[in-house]
C-alpha positions as CSV (number, residue, x, y, z in Angstrom):
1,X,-115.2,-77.0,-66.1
2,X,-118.3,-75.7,-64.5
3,X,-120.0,-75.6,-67.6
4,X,-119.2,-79.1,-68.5
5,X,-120.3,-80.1,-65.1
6,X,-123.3,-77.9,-65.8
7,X,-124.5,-79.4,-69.6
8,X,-123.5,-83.2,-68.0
9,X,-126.0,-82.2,-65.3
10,X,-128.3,-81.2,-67.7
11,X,-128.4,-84.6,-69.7
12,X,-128.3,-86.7,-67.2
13,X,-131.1,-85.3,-65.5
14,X,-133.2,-85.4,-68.5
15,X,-132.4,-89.3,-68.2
16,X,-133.3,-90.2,-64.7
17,X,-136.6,-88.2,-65.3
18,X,-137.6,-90.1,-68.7
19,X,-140.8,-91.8,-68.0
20,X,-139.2,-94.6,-70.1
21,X,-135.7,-94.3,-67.4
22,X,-135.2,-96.2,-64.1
23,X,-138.0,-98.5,-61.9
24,X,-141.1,-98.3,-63.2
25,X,-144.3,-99.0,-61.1
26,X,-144.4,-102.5,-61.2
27,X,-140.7,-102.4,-60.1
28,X,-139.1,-103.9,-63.8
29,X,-136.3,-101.7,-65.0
30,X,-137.2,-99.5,-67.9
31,X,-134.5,-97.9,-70.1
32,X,-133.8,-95.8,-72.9
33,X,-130.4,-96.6,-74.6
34,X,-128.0,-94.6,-77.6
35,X,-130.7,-96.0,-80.2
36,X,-134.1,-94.4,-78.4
37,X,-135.0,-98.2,-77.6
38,X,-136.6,-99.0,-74.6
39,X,-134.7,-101.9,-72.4
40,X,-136.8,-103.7,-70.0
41,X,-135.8,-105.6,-67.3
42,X,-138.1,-107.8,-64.6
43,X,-134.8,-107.5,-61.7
44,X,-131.5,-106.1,-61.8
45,X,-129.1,-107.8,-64.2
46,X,-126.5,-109.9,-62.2
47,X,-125.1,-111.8,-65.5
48,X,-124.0,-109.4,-67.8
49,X,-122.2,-109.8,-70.8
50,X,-120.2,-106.9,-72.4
51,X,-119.9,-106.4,-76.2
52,X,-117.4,-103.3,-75.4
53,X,-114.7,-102.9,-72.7
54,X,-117.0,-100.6,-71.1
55,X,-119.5,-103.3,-70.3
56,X,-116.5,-105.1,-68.3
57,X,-115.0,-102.0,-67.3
58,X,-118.7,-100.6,-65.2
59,X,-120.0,-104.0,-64.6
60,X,-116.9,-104.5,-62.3
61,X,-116.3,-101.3,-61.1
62,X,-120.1,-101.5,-60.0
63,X,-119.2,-104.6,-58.2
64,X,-120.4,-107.4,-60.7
65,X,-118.5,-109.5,-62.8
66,X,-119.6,-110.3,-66.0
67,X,-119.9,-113.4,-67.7
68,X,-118.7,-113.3,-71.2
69,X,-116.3,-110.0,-72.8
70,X,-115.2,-109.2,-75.9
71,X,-111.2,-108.6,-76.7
72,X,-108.7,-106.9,-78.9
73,X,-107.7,-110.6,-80.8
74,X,-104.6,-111.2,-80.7
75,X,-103.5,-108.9,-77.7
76,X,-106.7,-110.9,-75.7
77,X,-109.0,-108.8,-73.0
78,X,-107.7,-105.4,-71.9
79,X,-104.4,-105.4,-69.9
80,X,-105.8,-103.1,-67.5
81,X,-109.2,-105.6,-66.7
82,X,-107.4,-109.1,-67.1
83,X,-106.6,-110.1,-63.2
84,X,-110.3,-109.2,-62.8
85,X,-111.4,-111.7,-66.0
86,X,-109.4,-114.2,-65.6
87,X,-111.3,-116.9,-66.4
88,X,-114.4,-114.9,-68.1
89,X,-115.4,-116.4,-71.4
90,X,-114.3,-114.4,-74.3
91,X,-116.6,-113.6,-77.3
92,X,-113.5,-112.7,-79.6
93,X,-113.7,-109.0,-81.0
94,X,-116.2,-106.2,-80.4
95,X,-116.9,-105.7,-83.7
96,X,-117.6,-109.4,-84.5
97,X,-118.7,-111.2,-81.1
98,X,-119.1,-114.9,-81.2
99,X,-122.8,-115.2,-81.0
100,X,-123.3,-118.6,-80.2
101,X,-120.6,-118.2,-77.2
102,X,-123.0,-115.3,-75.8
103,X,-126.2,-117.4,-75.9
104,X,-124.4,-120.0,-74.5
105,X,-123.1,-118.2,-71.3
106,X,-126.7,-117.0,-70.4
107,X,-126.3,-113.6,-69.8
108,X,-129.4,-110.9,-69.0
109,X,-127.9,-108.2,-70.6
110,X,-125.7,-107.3,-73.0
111,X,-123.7,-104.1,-72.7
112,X,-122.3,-103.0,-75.9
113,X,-120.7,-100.4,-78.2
114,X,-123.9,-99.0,-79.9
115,X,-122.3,-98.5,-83.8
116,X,-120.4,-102.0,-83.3
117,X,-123.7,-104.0,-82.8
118,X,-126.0,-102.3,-85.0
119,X,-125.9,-105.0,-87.9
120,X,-126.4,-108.0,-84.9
121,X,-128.7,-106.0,-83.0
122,X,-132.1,-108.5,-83.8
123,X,-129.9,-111.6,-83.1
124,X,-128.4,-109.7,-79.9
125,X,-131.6,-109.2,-78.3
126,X,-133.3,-112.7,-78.8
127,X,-130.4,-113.7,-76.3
128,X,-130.8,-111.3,-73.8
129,X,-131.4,-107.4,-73.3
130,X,-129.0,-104.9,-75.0
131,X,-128.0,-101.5,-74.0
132,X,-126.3,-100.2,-76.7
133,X,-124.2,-97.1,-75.9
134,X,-122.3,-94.4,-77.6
135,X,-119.4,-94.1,-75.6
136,X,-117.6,-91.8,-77.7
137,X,-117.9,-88.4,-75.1
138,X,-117.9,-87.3,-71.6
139,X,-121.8,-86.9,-71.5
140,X,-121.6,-90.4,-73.3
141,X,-119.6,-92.0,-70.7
142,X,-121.9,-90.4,-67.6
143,X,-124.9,-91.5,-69.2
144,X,-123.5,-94.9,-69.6
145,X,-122.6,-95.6,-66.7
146,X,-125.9,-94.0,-65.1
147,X,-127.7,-96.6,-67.3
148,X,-125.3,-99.0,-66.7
149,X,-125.8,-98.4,-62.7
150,X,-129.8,-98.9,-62.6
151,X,-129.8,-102.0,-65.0
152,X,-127.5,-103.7,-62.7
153,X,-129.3,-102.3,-59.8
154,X,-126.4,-100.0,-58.5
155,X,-127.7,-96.4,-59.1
156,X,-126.0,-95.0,-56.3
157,X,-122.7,-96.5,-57.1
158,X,-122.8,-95.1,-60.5
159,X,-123.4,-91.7,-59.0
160,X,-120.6,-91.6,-56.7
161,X,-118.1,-93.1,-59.6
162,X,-119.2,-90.3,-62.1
163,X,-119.1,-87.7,-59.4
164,X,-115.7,-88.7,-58.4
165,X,-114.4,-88.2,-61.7
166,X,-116.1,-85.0,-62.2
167,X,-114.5,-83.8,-59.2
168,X,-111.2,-85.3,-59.6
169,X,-110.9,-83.3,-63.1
170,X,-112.2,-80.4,-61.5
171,X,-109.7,-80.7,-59.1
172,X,-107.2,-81.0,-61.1
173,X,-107.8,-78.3,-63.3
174,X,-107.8,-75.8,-60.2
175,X,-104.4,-77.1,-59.6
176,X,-102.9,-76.8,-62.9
177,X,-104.4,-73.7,-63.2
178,X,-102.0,-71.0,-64.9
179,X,-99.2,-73.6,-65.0
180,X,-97.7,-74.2,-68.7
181,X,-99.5,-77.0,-70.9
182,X,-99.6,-75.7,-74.7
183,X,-100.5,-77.8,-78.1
184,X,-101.5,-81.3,-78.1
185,X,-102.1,-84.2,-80.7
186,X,-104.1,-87.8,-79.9
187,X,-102.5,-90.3,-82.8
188,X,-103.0,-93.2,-83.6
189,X,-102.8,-95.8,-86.7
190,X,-99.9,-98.2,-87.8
191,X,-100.2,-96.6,-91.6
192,X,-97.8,-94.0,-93.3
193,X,-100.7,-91.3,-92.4
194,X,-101.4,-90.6,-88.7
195,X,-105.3,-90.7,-87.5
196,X,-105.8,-87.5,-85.1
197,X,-108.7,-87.2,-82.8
198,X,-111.2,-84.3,-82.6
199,X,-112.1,-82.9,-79.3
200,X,-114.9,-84.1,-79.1
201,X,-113.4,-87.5,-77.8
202,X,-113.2,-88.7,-73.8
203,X,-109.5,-88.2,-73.6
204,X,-109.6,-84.8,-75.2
205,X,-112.0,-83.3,-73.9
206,X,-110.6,-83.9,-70.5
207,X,-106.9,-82.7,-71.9
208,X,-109.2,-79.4,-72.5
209,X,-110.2,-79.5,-69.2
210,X,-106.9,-79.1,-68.1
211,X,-105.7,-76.5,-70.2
212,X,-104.4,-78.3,-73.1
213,X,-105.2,-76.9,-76.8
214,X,-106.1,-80.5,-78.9
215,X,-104.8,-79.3,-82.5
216,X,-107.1,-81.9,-84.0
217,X,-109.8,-78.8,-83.2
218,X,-113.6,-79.2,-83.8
219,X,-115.6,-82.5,-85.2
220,X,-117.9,-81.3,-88.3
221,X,-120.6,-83.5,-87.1
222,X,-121.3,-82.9,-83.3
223,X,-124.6,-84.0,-82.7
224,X,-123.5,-87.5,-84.4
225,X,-120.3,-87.9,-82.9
226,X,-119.1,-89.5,-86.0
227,X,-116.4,-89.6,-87.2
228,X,-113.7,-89.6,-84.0
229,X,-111.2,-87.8,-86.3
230,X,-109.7,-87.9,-89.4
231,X,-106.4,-88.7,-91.6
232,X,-103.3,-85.8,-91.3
233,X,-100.6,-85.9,-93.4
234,X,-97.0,-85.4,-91.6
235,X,-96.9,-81.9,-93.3
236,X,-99.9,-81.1,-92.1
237,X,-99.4,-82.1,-88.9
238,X,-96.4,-80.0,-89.0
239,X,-98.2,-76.5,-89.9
240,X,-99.7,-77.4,-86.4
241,X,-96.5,-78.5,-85.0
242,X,-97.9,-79.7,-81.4
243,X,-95.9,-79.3,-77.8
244,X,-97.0,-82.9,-76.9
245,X,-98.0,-85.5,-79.3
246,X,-99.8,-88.8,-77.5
247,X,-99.4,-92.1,-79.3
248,X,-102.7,-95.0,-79.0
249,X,-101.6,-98.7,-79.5
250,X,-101.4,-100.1,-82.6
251,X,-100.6,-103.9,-84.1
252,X,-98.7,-102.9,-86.6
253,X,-95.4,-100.4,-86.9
254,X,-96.5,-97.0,-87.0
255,X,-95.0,-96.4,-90.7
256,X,-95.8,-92.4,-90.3
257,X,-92.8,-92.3,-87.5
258,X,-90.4,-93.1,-89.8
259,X,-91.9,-90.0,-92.4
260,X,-88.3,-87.8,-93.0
261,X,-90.7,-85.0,-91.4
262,X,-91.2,-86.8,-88.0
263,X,-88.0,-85.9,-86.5
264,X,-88.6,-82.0,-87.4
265,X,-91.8,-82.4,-85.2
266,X,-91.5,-79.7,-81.8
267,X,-92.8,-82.7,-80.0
268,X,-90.5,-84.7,-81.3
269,X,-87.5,-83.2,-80.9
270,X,-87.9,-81.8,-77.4
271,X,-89.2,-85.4,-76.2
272,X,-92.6,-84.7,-75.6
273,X,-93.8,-88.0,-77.3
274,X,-95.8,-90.5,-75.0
275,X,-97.3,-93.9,-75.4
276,X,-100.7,-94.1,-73.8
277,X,-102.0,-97.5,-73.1
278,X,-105.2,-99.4,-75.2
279,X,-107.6,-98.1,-72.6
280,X,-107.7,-94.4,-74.0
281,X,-109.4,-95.2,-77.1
282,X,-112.4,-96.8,-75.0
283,X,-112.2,-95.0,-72.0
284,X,-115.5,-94.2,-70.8
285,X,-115.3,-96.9,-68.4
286,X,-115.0,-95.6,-64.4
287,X,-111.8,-97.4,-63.8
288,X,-110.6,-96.3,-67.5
289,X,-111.1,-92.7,-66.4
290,X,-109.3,-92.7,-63.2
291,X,-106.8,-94.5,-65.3
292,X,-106.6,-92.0,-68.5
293,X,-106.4,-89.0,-65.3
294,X,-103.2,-90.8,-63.4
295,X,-101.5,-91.3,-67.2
296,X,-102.4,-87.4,-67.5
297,X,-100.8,-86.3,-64.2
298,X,-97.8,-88.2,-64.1
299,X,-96.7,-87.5,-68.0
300,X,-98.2,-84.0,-68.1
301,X,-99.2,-82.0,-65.4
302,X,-97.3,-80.4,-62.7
303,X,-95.8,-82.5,-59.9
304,X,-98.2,-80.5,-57.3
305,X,-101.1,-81.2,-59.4
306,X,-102.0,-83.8,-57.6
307,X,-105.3,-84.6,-56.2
């Protein structure tokens, strides 16, 4: 943990000293974002728009509602957000936002999933500022929201929200410290073959944290983060025969379940299968993280690893 704490420290401080990073002289906002481009902004941002659930997820957790937010179609904005958006207009899904639904909502800035914008980027940006983001690891997700923090003028904020979860994990480590965990898989897919996640990802790397051994094991292209993880087949997935297999949301059936091999699964069999809710596979958002650590310690850890 305290070299985690130690590389996040690391990165983040090579941010806030960028002389293309925070207030500049004249006192705009200068950025860099996940692409290298530079962000500029005359004030803080006080109508954003978010192209991600992490660009709802920081702008209210920093205090600031946004004005327009992607969803997952049919299932509508995130169940965890949706008291807080009622009433937000929705651009339909991240990976195809309704363009002329942004520009009409007036927004000065657009916080968005870096590799789901790329194609729309031009057409983004002649509507209002974007800060495209990675938001695939734990470095990803303190960056974030440190970038998110000083372009909606709450650097502070985003400090104490990435220090609390730094601490919380750290905390929670200490506790489970020595107590059993074992193997563990991140699924997901409604197909016959399961997608598992490398641990590289938010959600794994913080099950590492904690003592847990992801069987999905290294990602071949670190530096990119891409991909997130990769197809297993059920007999595969058997040869690694995981303690504790955790199931993302899907639309659709998840076909692999009902794979003859399923049922011979150890996690299977002893009952150590758990649904986790959408917000794990985008949860670099503040109030994601807390959320992604209570799901941890009530279905996995210790009953006195509490905070």
């Amino acid at each position: 943990m305290a070299a985690l704490r130690k590389r996040i420290a690391t990165s983040l401080l090579v941010v806030l000293l960028s002389p293309v990073s925070g207030w500049a002289d004249n006192h705009s906002i200068r950025l860099t974002d996940d692409r290298g481009e530079t962000l500029r902004l005359s004030a803080a941002a006080t109508r954003p728009a978010a192209i991600s659930t992490f660009g709802a997820d920081v702008a209210l957790a920093l205090g600031t509602a946004p004005v327009a937010v992607t969803d997952y179609g049919l299932q509508g904005v995130p169940d965890y957000l949706a008291p807080q958006l009622s009433g937000v207009r929705g651009l339909g899904p991240r990976h195809q936002p309704n363009l002329e639904v942004l520009s009409s909502v007036r927004p000065d800035l657009v916080i968005a999933i870096r590799r789901y914008t790329e194609k729309d980027g031009d057409q983004i940006e002649a509507i209002a500022p974007l800060l495209a983001l990675d938001l695939i690891t734990v470095e990803d997700s303190l960056r974030a929201v440190e970038l998110a923090g000083q372009a909606l003028g709450k650097p502070a904020k985003a400090d104490a929200l990435n220090d609390r979860f730094l601490e919380r994990v750290q905390s929670l480590a200490e506790r489970n410290n020595g107590k059993p965990t074992g193997t563990l898989a991140l699924l997901t897919s409604g197909s016959e073959t399961p997608f598992i996640y490398y641990d590289h990802f938010l959600p794994t790397v913080v099950l590492e944290q904690l003592g847990f051994d992801n069987v999905g094991g290294k990602p071949p292209n670190p530096e990119s983060g891409i991909p997130l993880g990769y197809r297993i087949s059920l007999e595969a997935l058997l040869k690694l025969n995981p303690d504790t297999i955790l199931l993302l949301p899907t639309s659709r059936q998840r076909t692999f379940t009902m794979n003859p091999i399923w049922p011979y699964l150890k996690a299977v069999s002893t009952g150590q299968v758990y649904e986790v809710p959408h917000y794990w596979k985008e949860g670099a958002g503040p109030i994601a993280r807390e959320r992604i650590l209570d799901d941890i310690q009530r279905l996995l850890l210790a009953p006195d690893s509490g905070t």
